[in-house]
C-alpha positions in Angstrom: 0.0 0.0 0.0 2.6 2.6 0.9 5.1 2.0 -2.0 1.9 2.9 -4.2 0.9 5.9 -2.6 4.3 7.2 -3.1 4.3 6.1 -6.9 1.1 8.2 -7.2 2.3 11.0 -5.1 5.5 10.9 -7.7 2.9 10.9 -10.6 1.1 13.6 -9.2 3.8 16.2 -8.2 5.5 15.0 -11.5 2.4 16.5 -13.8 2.2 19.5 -11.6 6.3 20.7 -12.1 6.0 20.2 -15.8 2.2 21.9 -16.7 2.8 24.8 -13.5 6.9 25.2 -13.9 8.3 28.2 -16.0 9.8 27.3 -19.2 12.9 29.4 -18.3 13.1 27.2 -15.1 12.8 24.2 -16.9 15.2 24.8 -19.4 17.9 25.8 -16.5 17.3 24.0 -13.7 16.5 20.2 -16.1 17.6 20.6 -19.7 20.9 23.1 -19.1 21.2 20.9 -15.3 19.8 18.0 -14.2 19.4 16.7 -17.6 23.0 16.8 -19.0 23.8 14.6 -15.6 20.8 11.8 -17.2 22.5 11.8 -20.2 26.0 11.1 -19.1 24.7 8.4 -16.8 23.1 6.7 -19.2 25.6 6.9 -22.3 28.2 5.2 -19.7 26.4 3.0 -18.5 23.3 0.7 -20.4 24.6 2.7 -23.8 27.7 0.3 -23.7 25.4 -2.2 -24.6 25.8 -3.9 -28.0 22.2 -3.9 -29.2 19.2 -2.2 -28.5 17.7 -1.5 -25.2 14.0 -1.2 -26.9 14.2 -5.1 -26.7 15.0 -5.6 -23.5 12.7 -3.2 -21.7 9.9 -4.9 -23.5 10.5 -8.3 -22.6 11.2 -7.3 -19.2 8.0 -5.5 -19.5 6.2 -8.5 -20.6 7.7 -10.5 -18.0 6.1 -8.1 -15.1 3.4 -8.6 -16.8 3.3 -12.2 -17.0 3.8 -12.3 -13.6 1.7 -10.3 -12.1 -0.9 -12.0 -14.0 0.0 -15.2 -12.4 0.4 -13.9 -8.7 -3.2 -12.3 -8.7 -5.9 -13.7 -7.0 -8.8 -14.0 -9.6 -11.9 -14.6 -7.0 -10.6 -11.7 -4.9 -10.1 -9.6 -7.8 -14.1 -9.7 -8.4 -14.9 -7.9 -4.8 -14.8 -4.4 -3.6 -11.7 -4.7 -2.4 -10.0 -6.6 -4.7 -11.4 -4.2 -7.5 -10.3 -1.1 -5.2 -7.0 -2.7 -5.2 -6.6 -3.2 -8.6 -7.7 0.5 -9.3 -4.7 1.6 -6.8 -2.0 -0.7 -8.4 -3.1 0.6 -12.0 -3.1 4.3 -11.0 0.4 3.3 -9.2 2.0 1.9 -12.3 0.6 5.1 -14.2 2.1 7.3 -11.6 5.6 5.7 -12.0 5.2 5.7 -16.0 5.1 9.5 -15.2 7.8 10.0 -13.1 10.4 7.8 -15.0 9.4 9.8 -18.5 9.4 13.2 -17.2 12.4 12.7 -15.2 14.6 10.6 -17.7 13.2 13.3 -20.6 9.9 14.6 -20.8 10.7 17.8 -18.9 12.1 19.2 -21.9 8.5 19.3 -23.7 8.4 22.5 -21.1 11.7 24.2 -22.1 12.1 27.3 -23.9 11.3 26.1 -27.8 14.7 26.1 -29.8 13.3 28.4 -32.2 12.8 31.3 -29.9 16.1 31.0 -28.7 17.9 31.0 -32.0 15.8 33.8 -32.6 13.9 32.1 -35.8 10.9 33.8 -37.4 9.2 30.4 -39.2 6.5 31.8 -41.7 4.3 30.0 -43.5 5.2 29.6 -47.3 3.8 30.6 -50.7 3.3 28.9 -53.7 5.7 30.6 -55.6 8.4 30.3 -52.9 7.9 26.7 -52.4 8.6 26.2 -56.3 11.8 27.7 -55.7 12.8 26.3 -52.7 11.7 23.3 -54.9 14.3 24.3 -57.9 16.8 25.1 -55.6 17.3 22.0 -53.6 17.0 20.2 -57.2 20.3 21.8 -58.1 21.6 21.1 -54.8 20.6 17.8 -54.3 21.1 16.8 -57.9 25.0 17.7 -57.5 25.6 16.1 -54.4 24.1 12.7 -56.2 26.7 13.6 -58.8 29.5 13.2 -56.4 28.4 9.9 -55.4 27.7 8.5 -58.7 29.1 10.0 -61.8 26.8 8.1 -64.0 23.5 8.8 -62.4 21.5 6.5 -64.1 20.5 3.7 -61.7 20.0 3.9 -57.6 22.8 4.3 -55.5 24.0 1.0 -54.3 23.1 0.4 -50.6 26.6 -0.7 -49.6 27.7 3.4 -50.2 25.9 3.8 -46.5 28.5 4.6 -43.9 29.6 1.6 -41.5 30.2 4.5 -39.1 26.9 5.9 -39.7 26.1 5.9 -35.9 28.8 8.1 -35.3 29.1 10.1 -38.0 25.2 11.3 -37.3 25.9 11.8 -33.7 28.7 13.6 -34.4 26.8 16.5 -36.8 24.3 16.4 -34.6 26.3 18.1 -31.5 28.3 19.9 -33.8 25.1 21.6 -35.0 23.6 21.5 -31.3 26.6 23.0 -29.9 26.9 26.0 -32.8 23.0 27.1 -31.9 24.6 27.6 -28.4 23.0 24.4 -27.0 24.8 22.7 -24.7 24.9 18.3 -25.1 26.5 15.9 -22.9 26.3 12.4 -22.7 26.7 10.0 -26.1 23.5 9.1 -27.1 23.0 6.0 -29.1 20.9 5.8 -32.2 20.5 1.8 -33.5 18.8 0.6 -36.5 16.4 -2.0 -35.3 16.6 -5.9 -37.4 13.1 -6.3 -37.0 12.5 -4.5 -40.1 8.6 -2.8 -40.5 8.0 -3.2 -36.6 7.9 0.8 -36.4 6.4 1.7 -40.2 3.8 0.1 -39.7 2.4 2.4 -37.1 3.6 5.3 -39.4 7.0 5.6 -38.2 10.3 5.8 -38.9 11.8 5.4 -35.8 11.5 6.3 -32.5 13.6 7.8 -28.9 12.7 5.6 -26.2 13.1 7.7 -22.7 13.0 4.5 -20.2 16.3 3.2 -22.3 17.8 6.9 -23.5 18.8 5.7 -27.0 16.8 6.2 -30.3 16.2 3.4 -32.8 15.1 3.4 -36.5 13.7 0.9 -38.3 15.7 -1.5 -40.2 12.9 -1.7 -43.0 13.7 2.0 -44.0 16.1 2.4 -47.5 19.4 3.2 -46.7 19.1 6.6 -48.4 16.6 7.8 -45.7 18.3 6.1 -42.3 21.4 8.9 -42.2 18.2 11.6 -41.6 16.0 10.0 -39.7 18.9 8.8 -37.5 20.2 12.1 -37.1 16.2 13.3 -36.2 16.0 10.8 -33.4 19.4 11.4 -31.7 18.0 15.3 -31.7 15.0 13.8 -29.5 18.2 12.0 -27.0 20.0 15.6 -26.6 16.7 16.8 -25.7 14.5 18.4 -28.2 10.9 17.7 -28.0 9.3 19.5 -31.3 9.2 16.7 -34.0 9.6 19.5 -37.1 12.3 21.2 -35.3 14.3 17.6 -34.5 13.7 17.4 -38.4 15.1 20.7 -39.2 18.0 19.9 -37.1 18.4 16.5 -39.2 18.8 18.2 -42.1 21.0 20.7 -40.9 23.2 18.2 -39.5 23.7 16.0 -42.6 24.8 19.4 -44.4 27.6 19.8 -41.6 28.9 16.1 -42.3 32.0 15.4 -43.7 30.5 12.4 -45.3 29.2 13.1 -48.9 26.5 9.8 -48.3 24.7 11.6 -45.1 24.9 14.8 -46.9 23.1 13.2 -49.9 20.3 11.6 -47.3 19.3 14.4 -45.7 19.5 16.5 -48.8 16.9 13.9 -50.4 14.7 13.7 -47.8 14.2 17.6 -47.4 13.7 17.4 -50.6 10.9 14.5 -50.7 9.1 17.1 -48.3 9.1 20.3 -50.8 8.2 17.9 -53.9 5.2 16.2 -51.2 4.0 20.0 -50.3 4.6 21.2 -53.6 2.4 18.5 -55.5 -0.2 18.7 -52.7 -1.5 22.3 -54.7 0.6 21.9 -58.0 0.0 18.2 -58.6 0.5 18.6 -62.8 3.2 21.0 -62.1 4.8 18.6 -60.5 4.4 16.0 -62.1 5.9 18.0 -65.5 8.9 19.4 -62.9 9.5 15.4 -62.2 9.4 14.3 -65.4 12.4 16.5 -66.2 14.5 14.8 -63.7 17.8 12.2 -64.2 16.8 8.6 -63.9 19.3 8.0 -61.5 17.5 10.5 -59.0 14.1 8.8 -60.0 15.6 5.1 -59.4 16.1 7.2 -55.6 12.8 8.1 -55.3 11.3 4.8 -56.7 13.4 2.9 -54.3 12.4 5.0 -51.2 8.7 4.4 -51.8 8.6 0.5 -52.7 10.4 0.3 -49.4 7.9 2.5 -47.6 4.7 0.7 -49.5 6.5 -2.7 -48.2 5.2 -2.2 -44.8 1.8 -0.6 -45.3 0.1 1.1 -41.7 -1.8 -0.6 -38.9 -4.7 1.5 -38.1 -3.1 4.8 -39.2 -6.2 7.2 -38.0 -5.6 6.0 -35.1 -2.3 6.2 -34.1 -2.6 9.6 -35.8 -5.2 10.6 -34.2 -3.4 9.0 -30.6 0.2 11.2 -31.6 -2.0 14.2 -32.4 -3.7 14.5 -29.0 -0.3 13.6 -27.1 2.2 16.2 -29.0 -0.4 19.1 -28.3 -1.1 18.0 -24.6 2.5 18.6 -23.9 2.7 21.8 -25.8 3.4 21.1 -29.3 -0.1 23.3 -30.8 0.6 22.4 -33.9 0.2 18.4 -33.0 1.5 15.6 -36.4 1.5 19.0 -38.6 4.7 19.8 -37.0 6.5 17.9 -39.1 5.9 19.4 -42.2 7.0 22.7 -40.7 11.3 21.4 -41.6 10.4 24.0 -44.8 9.7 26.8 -43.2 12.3 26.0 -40.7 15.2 25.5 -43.0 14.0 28.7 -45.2 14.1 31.0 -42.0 17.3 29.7 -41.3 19.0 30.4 -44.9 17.4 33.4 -45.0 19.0 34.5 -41.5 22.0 33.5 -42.6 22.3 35.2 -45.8 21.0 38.2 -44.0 24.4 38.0 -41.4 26.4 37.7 -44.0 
């Protein structure tokens, strides 16, 4: 009884620091404090582990589970008291679930947003502008492909992704963090998962788990899109929250590697989120605008979707619907939409830099 009154009380006091706490308090006293101590304990400690954690805190999981099943007592479980109980327990484990994710991470859904302290106006984006940024990043991206693959007439051989890809993503990642005056500790894993569709299929890509402090992608994704989406979820481990910012940070991290193949990655997939918006209100434009393109960049694209359509959603309004509601209760107004907003990110940022220069 009294270790689940104090699991409650924890839940409880918990929700009231993040929803009544200051976001300049949070970001000091947890993300800038507290946090950066989380993060180191982690990284050298479970993160020495060669595979990843998500495996083992769900078998662990399931053996609790199991367990508790088999200790209860069904015919007191159907009285008052066994009911009462049962509502206690269930509140208690709910109360800990709170804790452990607010403490080991979810505080940072209160800090000050990265935007406002980098000072970046994010406006929404015309037409026109989104068929340059479109033309733009054609030129860019098409040039980068170039380096890889003189030719340029079939898809880019898998075996061009980095061995090292794990640390050549974490490393643009703090570089990047560390020049928008953000201050990382720790060395946070990211691990492509062998169970291949386990995560698309509910719509995503990948995923930071808190209770383990490492982020995972799926092993299902195409090679050309894991150097991104890597670099987004190791954004979540150093401790932003906003999905469309952690994917603005992606892409600004692949474009400070030193290794053409990430560069190319996140290059692409920016540019698979212009072409998506773009052909959402210029769909035969487009579709003229793609036709025009090298088959080599095509055989990319191609490749990138048969993988996606390989591992079709389970119930996607649903776990839409489930992600919306939980990214706006702990802040994020915009809820899934935020992760389109990488294009007005990435254009604010350009444009603030040409502006300094």
């Amino acid at each position: 009884m009294k270790k689940r009154i104090i699991w409650i009380g924890l839940g409880i006091i918990t929700l009231l620091i993040r929803y009544i706490a200051s976001p300049s308090f949070i970001e000091q006293i947890y993300s800038r404090g507290l946090f950066l101590w989380i993060r180191r304990i982690i990284d050298n400690t479970i993160g020495w582990f060669p595979f990843p954690l998500l495996y083992v805190f769900y078998i662990v999981l399931i053996i609790w589970a199991v367990r508790k099943l088999i200790q209860t007592n069904w015919k007191k479980l159907f009285t008052w008291k066994g009911v009462g109980n049962w509502l206690l327990s269930t509140t208690a484990f709910i109360g800990g679930v709170l804790f452990f994710f607010f403490f080991l991470w979810g505080f940072n859904y209160g800090r000050i947003p990265l935007v406002q302290q980098i000072d970046l106006i994010a406006e929404p984006v015309e037409l026109a502008d989104l068929k340059k940024e479109l033309t733009e990043k054609t030129i860019q991206v098409l040039a980068t492909r170039k380096e890889l693959d003189a030719i340029g007439t079939t898809v880019l051989a898998e075996d061009l992704l980095p061995k090292e890809m794990e640390d050549l993503c974490r490393s643009a990642v703090e570089k990047t963090l560390k020049e928008l005056n953000y201050r990382v500790a720790g060395k946070v894993r990211g691990r492509v998962l062998p169970t291949k569709g386990i995560l698309m299929r509910f719509s995503s890509s990948g995923v930071y788990w808190p209770f383990v402090g490492e982020g995972n992608i799926d092993g299902g994704l195409h090679p050309l899109q894991q150097p991104f989406t890597l670099c987004h979820e190791l954004s979540h481990g150093y401790g932003i929250t906003n999905e469309g910012v952690c994917n603005f940070l992606a892409y600004i991290a692949t474009q400070n590697s030193d290794n053409i193949y990430v560069r190319y990655s996140g290059l692409l997939c920016y540019w698979r989120y212009i072409a998506i918006a773009y052909q959402r209100f210029a769909y035969e434009d487009y579709q003229a605008f793609r036709a025009t393109l090298p088959k080599g960049f095509l055989e990319d694209l191609d490749v990138i979707n048969e993988s996606l359509d390989r591992y079709p959603d389970i119930l996607p309004k649903l776990r839409y619907a489930a992600y919306d509601a939980y990214l706006k209760s702990q802040g994020i107004s915009e809820g899934m939409k935020s992760y389109s907003s990488i294009i007005m990110l990435v254009r604010a940022w350009e444009t603030k830099k040409n502006v300094g220069k």
